[in-house]
C-alpha positions as a printed Julia matrix, in Angstrom:
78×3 Matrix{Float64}:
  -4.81    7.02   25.17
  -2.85    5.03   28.27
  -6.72    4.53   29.79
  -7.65    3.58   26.3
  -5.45    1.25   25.8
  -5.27   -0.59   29.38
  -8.84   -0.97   29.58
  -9.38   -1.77   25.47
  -6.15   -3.55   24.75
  -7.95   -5.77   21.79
  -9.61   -2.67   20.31
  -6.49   -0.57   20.62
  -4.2    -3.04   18.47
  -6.78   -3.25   16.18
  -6.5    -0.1    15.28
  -2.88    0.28   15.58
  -2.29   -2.56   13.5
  -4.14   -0.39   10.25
  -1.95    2.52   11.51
   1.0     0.06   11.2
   0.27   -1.57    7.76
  -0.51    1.8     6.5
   3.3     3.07    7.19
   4.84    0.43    6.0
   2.78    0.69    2.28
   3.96    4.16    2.24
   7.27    3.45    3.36
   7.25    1.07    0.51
   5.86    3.03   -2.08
   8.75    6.12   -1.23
  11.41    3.33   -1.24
  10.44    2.09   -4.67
   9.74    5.16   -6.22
  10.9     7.71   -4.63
   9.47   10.43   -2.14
   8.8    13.33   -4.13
   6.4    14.08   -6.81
   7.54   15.54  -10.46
   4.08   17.09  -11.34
   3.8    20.61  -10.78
   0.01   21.23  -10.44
  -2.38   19.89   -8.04
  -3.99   17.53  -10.43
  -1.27   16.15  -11.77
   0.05   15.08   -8.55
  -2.96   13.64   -7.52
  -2.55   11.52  -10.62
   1.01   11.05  -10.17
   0.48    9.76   -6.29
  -2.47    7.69   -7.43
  -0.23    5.62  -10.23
   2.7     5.06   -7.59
   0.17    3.66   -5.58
  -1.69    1.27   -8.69
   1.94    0.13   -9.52
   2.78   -0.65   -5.88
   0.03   -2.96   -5.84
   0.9    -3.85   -9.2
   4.07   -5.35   -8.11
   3.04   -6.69   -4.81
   0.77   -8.82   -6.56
   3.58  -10.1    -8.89
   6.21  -10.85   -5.9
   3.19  -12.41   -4.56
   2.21  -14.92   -7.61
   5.89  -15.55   -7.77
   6.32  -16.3    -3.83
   3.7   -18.51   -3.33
   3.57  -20.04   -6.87
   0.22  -19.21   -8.21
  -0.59  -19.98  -11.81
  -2.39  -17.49  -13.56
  -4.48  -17.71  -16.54
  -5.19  -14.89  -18.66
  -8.72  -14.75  -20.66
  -8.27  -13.3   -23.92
 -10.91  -11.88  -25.74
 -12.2   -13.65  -28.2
């Protein structure tokens, strides 16, 4: 990985980078709500992980509207 990364610096942090961002969701996600899973079978805590993970993004893109003060319409149906 040293040769890899002296002679492919650009590709290498690439790569590390999605490694990075990819921690730091999960780190996230077990800070918010918690690190273990409730469900006993393997279904259910596919499902279980899978809904952490929607309401993660869920409230990133809340914090986000509210940081950067977008205004967002809702279409109703009609």
């Amino acid at each position: 990985m040293l040769h890899f990364y002296l002679y492919n610096q650009e590709e290498f942090n690439h790569h590390y980078h999605k490694r990075s961002n990819a921690e730091s969701t999960f780190s996230m996600i077990k800070s918010r709500f918690g690190e273990r899973l409730r469900s006993k079978t393997e279904r259910a805590q596919i499902n279980e992980a899978l809904c952490k993970v929607l309401c993660h993004n869920i409230c990133v893109v809340i914090q986000s509207i509210h940081e950067l003060g977008i205004e967002v319409e809702f279409i109703g149906r009609m």
